[in-house]
mmCIF entry with sequence, helices, sheets and N, C-alpha, C, O atoms, coordinates in Angstrom:
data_MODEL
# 
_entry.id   MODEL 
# 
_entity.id                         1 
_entity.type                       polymer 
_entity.pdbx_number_of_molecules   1 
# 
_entity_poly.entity_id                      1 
_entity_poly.type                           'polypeptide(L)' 
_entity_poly.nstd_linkage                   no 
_entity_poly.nstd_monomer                   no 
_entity_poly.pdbx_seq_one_letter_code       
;(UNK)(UNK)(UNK)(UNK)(UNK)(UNK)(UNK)(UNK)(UNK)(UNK)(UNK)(UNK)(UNK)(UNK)(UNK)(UNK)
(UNK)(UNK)(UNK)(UNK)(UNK)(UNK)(UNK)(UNK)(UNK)(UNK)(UNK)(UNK)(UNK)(UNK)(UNK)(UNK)
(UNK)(UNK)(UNK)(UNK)(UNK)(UNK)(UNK)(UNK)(UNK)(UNK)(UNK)(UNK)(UNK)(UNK)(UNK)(UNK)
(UNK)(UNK)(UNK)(UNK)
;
_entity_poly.pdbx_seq_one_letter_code_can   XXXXXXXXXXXXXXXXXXXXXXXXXXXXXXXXXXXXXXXXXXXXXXXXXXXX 
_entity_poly.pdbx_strand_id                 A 
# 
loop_
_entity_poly_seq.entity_id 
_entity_poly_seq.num 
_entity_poly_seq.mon_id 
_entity_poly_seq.hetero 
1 1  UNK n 
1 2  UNK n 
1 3  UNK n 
1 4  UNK n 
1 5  UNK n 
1 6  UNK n 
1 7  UNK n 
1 8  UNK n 
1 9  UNK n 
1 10 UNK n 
1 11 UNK n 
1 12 UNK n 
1 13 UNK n 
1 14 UNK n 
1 15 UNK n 
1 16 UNK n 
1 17 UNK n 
1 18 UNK n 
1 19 UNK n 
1 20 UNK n 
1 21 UNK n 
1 22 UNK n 
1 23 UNK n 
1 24 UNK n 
1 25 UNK n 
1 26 UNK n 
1 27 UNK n 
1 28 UNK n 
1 29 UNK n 
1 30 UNK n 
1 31 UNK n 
1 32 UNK n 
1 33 UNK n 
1 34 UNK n 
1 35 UNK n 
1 36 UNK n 
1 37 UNK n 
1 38 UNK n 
1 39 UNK n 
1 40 UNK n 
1 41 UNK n 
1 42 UNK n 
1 43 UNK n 
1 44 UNK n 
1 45 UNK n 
1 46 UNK n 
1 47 UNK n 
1 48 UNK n 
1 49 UNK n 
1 50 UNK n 
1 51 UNK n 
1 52 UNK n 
# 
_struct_asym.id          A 
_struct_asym.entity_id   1 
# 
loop_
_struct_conf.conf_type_id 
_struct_conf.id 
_struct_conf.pdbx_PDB_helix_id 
_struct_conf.beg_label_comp_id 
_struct_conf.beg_label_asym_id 
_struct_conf.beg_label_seq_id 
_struct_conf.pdbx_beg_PDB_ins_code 
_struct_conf.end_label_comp_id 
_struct_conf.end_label_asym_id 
_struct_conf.end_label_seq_id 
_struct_conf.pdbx_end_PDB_ins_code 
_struct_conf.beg_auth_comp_id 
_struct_conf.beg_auth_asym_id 
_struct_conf.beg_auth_seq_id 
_struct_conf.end_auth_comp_id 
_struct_conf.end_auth_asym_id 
_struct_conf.end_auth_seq_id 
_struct_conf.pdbx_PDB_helix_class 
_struct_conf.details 
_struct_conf.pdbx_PDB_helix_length 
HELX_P HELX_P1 AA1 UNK A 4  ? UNK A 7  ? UNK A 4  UNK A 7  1 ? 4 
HELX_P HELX_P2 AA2 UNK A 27 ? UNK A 29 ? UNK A 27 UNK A 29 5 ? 3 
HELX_P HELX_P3 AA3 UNK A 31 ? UNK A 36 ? UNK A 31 UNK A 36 1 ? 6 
HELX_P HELX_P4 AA4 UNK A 44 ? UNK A 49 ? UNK A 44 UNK A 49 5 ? 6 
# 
_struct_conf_type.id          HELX_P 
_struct_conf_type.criteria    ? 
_struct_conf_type.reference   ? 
# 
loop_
_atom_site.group_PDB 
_atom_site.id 
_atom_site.type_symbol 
_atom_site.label_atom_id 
_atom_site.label_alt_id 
_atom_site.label_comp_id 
_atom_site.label_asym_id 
_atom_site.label_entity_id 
_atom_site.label_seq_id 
_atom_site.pdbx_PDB_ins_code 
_atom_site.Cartn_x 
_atom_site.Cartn_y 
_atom_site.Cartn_z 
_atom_site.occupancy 
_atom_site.B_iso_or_equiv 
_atom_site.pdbx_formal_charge 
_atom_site.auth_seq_id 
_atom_site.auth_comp_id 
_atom_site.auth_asym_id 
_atom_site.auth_atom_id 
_atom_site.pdbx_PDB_model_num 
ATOM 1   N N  . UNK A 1 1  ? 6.599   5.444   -4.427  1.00 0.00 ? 1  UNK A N  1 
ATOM 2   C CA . UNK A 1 1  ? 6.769   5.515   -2.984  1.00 0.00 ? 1  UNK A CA 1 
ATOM 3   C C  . UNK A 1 1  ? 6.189   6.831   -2.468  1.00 0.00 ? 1  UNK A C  1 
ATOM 4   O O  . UNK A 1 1  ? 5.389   6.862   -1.534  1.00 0.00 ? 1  UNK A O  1 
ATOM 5   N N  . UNK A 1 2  ? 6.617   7.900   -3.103  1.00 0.00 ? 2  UNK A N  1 
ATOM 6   C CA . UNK A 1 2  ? 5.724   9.396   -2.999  1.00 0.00 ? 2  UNK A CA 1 
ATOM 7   C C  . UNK A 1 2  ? 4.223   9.556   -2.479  1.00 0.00 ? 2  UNK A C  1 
ATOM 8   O O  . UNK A 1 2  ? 3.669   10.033  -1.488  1.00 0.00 ? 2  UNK A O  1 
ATOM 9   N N  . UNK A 1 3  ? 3.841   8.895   -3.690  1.00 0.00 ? 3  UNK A N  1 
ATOM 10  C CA . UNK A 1 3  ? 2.550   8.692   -3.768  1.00 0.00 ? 3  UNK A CA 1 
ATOM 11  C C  . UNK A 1 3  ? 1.791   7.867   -2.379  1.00 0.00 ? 3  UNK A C  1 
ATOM 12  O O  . UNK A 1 3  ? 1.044   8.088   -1.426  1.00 0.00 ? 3  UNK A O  1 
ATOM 13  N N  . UNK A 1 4  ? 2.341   7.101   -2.841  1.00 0.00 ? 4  UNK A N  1 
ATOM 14  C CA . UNK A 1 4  ? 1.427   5.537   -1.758  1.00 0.00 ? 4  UNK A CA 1 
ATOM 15  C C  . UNK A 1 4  ? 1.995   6.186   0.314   1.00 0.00 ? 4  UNK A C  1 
ATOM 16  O O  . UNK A 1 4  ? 1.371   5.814   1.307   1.00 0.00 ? 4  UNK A O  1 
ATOM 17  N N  . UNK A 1 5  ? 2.995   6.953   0.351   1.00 0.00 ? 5  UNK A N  1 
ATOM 18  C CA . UNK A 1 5  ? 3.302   7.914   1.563   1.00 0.00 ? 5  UNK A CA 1 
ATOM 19  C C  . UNK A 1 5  ? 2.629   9.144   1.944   1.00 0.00 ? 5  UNK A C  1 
ATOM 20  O O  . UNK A 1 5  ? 2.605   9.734   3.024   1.00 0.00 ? 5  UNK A O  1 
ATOM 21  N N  . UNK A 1 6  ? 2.035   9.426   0.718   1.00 0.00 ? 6  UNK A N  1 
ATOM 22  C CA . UNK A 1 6  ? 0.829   10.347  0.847   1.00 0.00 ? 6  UNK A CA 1 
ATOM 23  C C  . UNK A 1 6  ? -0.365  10.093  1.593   1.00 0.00 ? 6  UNK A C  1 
ATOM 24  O O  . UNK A 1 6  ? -0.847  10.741  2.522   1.00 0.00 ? 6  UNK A O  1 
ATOM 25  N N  . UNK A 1 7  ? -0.899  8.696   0.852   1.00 0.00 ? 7  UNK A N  1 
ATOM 26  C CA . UNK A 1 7  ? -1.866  8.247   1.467   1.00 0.00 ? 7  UNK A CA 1 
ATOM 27  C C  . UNK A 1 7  ? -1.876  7.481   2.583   1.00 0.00 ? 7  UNK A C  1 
ATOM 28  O O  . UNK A 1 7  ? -2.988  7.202   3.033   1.00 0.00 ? 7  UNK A O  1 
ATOM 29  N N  . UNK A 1 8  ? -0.474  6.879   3.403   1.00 0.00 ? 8  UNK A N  1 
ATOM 30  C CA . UNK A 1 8  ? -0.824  6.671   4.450   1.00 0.00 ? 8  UNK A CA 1 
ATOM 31  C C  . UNK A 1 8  ? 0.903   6.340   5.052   1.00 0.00 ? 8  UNK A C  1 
ATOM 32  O O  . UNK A 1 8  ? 1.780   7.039   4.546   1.00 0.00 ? 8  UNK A O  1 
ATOM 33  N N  . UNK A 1 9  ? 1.157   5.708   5.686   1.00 0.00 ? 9  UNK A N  1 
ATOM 34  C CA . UNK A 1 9  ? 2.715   5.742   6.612   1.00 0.00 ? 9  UNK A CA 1 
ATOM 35  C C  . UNK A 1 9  ? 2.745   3.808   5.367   1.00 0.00 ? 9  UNK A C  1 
ATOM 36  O O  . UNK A 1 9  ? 1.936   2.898   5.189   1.00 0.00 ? 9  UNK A O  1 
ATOM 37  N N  . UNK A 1 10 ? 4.081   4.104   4.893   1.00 0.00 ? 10 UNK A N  1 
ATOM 38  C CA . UNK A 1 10 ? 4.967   2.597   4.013   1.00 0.00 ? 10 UNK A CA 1 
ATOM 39  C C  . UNK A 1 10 ? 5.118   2.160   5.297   1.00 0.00 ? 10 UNK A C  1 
ATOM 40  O O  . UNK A 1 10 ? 5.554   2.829   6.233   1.00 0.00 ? 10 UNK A O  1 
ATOM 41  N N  . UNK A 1 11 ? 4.702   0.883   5.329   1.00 0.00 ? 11 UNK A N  1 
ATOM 42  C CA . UNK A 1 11 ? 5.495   -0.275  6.353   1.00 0.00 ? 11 UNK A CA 1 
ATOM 43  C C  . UNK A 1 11 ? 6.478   -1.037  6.019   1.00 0.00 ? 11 UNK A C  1 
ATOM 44  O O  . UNK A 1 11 ? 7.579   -1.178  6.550   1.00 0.00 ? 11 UNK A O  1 
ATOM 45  N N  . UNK A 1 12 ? 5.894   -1.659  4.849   1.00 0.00 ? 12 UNK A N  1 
ATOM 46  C CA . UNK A 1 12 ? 7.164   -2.588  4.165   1.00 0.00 ? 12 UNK A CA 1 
ATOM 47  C C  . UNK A 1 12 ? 7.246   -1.884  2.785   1.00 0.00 ? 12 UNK A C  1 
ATOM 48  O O  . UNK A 1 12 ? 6.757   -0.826  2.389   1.00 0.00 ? 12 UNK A O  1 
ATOM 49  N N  . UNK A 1 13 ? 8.174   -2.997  2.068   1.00 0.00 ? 13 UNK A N  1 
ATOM 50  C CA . UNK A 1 13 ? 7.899   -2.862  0.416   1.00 0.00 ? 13 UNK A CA 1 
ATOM 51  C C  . UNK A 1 13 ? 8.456   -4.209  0.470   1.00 0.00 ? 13 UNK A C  1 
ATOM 52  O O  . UNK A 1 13 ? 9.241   -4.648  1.311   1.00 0.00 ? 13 UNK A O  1 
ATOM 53  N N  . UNK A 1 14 ? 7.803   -4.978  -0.826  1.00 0.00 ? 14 UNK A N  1 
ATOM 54  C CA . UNK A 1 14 ? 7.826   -6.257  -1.567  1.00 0.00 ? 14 UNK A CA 1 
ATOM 55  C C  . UNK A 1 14 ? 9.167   -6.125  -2.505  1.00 0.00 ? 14 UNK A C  1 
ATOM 56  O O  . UNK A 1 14 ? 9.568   -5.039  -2.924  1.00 0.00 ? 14 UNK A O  1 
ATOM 57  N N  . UNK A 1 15 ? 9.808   -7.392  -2.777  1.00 0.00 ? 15 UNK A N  1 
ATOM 58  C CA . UNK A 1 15 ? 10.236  -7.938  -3.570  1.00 0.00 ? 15 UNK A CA 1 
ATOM 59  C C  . UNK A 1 15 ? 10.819  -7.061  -4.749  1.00 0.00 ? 15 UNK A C  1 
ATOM 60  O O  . UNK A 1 15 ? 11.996  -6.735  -4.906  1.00 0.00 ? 15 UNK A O  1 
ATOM 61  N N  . UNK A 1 16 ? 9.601   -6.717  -5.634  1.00 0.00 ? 16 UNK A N  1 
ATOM 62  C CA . UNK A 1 16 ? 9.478   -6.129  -6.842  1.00 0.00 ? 16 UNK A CA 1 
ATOM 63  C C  . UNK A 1 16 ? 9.163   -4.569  -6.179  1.00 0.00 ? 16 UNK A C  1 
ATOM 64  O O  . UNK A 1 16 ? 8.416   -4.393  -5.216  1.00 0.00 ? 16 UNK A O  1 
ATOM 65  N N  . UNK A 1 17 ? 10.028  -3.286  -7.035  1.00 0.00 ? 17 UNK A N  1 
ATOM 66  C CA . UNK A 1 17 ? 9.808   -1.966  -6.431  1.00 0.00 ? 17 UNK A CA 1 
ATOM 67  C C  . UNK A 1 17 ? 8.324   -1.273  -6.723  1.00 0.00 ? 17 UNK A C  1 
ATOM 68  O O  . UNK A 1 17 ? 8.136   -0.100  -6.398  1.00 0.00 ? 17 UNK A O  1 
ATOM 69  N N  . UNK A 1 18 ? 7.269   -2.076  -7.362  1.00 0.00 ? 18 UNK A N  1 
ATOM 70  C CA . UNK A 1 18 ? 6.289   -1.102  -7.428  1.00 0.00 ? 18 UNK A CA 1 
ATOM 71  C C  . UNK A 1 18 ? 5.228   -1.926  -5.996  1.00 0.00 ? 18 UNK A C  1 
ATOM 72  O O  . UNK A 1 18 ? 4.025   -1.672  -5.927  1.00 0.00 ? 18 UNK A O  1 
ATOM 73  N N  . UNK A 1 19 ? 5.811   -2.739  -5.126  1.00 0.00 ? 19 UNK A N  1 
ATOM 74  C CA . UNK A 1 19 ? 4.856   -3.639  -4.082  1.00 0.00 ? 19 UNK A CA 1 
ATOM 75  C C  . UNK A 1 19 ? 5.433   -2.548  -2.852  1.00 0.00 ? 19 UNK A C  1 
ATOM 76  O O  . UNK A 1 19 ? 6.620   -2.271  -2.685  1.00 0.00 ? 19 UNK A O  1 
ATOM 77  N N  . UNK A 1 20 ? 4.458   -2.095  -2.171  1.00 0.00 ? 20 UNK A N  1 
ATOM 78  C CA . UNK A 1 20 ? 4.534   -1.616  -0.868  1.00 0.00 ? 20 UNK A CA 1 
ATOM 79  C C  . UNK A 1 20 ? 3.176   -1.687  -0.225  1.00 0.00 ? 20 UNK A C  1 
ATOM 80  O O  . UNK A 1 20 ? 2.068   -1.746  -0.759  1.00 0.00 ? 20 UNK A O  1 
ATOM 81  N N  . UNK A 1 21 ? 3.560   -1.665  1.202   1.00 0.00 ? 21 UNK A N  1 
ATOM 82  C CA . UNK A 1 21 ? 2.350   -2.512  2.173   1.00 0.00 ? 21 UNK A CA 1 
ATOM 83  C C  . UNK A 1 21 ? 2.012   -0.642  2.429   1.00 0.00 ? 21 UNK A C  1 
ATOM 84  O O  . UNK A 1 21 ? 2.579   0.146   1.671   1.00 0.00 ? 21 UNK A O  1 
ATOM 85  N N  . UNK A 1 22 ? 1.365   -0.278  3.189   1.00 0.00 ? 22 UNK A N  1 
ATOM 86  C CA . UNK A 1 22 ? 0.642   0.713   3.331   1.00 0.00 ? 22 UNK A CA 1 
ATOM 87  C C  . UNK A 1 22 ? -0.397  0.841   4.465   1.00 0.00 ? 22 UNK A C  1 
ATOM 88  O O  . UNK A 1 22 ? -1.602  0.913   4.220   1.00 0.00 ? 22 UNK A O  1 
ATOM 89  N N  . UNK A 1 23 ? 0.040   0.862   5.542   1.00 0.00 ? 23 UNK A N  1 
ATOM 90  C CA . UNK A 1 23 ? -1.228  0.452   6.962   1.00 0.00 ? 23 UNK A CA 1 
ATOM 91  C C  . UNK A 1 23 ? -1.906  2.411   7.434   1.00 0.00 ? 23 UNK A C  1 
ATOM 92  O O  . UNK A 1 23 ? -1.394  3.528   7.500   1.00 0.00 ? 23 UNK A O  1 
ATOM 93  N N  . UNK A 1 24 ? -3.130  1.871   7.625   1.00 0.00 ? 24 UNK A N  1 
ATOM 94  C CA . UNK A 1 24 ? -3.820  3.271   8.459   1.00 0.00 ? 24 UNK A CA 1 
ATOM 95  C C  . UNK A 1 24 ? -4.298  2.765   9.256   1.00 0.00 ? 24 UNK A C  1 
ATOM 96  O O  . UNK A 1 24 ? -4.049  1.565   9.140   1.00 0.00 ? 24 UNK A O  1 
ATOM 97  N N  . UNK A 1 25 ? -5.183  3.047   10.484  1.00 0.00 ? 25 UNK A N  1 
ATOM 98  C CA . UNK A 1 25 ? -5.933  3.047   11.146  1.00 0.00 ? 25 UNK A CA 1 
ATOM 99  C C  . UNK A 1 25 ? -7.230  3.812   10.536  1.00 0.00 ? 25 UNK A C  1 
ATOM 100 O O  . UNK A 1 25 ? -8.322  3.661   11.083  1.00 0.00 ? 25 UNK A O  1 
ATOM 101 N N  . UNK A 1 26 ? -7.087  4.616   9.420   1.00 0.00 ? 26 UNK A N  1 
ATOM 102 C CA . UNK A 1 26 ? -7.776  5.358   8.890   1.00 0.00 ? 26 UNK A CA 1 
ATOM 103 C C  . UNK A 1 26 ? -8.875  3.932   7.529   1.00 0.00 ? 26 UNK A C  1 
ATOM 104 O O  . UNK A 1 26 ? -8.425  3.163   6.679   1.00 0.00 ? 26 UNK A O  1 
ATOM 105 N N  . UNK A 1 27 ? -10.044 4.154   7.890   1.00 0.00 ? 27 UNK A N  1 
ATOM 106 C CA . UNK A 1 27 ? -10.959 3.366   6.962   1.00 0.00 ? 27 UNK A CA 1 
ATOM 107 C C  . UNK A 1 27 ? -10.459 3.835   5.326   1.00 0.00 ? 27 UNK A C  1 
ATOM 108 O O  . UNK A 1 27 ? -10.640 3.142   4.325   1.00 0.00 ? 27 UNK A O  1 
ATOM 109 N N  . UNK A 1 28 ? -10.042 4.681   5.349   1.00 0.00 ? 28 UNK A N  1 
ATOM 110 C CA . UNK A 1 28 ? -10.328 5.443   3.365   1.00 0.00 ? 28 UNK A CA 1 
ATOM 111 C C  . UNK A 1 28 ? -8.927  5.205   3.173   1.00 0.00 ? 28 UNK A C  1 
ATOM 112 O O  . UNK A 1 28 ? -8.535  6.356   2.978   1.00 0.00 ? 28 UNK A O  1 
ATOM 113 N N  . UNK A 1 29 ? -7.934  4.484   3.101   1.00 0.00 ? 29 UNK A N  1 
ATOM 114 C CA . UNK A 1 29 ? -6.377  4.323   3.015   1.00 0.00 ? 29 UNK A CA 1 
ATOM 115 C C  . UNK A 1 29 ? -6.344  3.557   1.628   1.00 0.00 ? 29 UNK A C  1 
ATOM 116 O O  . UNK A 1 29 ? -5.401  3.474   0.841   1.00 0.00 ? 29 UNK A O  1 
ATOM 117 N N  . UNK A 1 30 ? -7.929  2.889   1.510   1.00 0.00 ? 30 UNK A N  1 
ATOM 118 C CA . UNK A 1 30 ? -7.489  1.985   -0.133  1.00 0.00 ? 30 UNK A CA 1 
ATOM 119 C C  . UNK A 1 30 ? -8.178  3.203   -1.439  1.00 0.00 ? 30 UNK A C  1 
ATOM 120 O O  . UNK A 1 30 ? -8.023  3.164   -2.660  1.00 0.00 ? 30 UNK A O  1 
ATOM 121 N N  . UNK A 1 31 ? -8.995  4.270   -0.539  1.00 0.00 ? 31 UNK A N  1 
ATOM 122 C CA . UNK A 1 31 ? -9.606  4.882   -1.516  1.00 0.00 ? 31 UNK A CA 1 
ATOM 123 C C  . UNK A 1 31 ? -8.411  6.129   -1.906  1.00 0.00 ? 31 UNK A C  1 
ATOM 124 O O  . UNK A 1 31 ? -8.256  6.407   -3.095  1.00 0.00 ? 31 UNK A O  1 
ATOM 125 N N  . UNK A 1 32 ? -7.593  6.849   -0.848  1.00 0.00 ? 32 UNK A N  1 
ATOM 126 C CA . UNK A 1 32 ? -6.767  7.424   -1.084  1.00 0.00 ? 32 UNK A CA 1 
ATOM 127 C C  . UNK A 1 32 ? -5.680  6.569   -2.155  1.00 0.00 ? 32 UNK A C  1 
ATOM 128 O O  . UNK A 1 32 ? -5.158  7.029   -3.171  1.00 0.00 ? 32 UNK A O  1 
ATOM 129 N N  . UNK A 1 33 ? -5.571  5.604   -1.757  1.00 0.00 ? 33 UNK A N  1 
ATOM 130 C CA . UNK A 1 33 ? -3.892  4.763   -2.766  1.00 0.00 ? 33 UNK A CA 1 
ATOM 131 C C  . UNK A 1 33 ? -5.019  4.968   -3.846  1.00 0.00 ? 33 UNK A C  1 
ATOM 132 O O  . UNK A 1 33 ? -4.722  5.955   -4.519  1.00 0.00 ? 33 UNK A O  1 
ATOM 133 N N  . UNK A 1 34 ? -6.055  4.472   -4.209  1.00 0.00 ? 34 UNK A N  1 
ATOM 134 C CA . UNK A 1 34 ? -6.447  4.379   -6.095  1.00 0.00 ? 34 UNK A CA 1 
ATOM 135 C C  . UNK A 1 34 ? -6.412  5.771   -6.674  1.00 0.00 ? 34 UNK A C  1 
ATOM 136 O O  . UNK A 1 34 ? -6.244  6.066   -7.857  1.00 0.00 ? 34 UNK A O  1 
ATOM 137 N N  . UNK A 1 35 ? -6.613  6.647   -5.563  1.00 0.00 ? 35 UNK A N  1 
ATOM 138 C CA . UNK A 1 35 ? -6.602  7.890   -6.087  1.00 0.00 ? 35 UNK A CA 1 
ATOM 139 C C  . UNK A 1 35 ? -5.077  8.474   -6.558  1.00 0.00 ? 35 UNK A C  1 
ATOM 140 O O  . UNK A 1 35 ? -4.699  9.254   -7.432  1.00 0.00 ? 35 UNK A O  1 
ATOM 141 N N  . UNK A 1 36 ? -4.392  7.651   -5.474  1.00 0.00 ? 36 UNK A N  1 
ATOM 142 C CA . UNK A 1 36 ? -2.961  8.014   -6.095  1.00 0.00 ? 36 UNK A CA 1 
ATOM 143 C C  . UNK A 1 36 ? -2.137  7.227   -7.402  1.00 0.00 ? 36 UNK A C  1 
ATOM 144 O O  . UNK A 1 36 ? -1.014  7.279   -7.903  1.00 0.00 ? 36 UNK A O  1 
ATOM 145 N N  . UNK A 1 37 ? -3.286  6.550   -7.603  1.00 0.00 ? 37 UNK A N  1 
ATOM 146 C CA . UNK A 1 37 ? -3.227  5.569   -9.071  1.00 0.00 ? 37 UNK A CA 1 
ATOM 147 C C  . UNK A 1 37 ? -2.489  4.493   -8.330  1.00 0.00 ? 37 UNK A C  1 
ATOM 148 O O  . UNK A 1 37 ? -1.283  4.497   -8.574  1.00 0.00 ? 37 UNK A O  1 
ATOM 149 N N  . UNK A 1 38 ? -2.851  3.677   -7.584  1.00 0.00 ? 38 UNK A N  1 
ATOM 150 C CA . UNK A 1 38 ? -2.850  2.372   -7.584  1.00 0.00 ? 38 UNK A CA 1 
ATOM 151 C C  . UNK A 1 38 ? -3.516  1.376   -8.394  1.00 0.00 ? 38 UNK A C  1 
ATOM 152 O O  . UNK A 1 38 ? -4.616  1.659   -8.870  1.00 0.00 ? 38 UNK A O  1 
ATOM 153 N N  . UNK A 1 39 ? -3.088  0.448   -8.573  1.00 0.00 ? 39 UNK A N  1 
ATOM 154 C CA . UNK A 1 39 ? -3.977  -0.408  -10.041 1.00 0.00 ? 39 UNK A CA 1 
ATOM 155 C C  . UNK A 1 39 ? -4.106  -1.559  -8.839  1.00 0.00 ? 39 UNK A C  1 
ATOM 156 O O  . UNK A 1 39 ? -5.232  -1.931  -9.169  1.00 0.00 ? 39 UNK A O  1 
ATOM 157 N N  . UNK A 1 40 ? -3.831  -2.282  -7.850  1.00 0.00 ? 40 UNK A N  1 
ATOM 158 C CA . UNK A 1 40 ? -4.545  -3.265  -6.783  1.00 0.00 ? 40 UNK A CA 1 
ATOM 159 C C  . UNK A 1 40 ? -4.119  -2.451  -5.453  1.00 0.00 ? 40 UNK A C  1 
ATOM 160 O O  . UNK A 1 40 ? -3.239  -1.604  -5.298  1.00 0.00 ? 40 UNK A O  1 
ATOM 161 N N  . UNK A 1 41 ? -5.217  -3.102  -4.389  1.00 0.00 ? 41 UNK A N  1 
ATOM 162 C CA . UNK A 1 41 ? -5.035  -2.759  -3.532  1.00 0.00 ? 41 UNK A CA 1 
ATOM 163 C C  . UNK A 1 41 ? -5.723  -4.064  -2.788  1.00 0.00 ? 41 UNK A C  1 
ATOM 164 O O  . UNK A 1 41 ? -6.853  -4.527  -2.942  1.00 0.00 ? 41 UNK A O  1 
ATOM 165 N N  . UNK A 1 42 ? -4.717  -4.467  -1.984  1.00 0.00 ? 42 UNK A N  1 
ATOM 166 C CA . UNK A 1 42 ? -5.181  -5.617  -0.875  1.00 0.00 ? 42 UNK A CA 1 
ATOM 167 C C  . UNK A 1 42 ? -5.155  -5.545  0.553   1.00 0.00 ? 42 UNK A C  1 
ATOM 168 O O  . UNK A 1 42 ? -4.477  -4.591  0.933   1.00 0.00 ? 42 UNK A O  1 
ATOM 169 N N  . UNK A 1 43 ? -5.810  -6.424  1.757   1.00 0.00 ? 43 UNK A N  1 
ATOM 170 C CA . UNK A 1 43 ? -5.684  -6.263  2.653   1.00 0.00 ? 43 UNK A CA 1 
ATOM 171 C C  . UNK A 1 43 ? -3.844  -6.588  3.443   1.00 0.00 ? 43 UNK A C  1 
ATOM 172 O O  . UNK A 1 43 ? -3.198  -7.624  3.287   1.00 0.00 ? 43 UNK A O  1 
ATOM 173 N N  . UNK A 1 44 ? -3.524  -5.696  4.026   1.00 0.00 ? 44 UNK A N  1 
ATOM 174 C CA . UNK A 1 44 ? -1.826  -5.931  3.710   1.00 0.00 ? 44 UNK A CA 1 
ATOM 175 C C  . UNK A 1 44 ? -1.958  -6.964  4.985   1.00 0.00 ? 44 UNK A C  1 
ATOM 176 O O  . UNK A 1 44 ? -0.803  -7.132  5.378   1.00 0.00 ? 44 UNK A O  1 
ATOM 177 N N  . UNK A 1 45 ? -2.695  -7.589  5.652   1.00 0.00 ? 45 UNK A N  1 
ATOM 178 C CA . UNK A 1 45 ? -2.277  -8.836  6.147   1.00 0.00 ? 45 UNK A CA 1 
ATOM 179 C C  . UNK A 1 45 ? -1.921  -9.877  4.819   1.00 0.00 ? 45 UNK A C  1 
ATOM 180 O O  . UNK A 1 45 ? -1.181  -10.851 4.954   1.00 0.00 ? 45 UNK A O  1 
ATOM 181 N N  . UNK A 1 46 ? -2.332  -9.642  3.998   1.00 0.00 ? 46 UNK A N  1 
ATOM 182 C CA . UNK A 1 46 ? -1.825  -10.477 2.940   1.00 0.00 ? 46 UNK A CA 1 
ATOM 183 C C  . UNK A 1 46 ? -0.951  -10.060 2.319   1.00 0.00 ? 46 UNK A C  1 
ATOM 184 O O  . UNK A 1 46 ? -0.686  -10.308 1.143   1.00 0.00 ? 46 UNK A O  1 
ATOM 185 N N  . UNK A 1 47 ? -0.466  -9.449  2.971   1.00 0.00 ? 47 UNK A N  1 
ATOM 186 C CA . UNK A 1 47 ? 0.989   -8.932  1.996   1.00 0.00 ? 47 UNK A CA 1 
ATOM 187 C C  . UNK A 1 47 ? 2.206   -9.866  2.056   1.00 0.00 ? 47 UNK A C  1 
ATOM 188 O O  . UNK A 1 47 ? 3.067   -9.859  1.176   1.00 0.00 ? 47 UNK A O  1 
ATOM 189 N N  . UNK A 1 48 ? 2.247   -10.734 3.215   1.00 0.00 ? 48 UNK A N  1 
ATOM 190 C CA . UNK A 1 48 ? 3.017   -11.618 2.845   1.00 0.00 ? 48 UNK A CA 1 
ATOM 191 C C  . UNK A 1 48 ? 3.421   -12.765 1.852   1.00 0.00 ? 48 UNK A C  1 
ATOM 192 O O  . UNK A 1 48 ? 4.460   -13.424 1.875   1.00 0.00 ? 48 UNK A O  1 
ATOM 193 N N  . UNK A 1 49 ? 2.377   -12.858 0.982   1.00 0.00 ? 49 UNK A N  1 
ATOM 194 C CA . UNK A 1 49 ? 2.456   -13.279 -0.318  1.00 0.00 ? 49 UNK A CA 1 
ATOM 195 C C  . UNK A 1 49 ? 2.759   -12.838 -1.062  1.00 0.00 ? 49 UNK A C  1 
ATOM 196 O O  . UNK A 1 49 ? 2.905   -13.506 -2.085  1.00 0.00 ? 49 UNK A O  1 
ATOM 197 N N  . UNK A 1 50 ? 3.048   -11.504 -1.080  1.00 0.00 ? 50 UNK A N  1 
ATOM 198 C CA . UNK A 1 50 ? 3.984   -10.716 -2.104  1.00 0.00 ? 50 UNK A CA 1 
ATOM 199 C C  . UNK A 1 50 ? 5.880   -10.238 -1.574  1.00 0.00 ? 50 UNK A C  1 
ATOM 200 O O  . UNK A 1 50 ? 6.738   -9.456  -1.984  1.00 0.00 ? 50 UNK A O  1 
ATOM 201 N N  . UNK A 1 51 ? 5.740   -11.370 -0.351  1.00 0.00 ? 51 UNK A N  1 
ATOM 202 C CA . UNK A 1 51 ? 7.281   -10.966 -0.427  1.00 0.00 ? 51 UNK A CA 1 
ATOM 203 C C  . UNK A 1 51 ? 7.638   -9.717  1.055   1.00 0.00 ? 51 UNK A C  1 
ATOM 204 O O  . UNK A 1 51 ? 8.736   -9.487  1.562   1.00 0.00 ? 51 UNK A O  1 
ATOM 205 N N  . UNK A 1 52 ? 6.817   -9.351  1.280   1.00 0.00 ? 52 UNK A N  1 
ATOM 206 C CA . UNK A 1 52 ? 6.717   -7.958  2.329   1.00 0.00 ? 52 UNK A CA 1 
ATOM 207 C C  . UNK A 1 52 ? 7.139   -8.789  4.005   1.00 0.00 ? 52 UNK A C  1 
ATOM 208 O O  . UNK A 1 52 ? 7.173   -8.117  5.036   1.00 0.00 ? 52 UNK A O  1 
# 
């Protein structure tokens, strides 16, 4: 949660504790999360398939 709040404002979180949605207005928000070691990163309009 640390991490992935770094790179941009948590909106939701999923189901399972390692799923959180993650919105910017900022273009580089998926390049910041891999940097914060994210292993996927999706468009979080689709996050509702994970429960969010």
């Amino acid at each position: 949660m640390d991490a992935a709040s770094r790179a941009g404002p948590v909106s939701a979180a999923g189901r399972a504790p390692f799923i959180l949605v993650v919105r910017s207005s900022d273009g580089d928000v998926a390049a910041r999360l891999r940097k914060a070691g994210a292993l996927f990163v999706l468009d979080p309009g689709l996050a509702r398939a994970c429960g969010a």
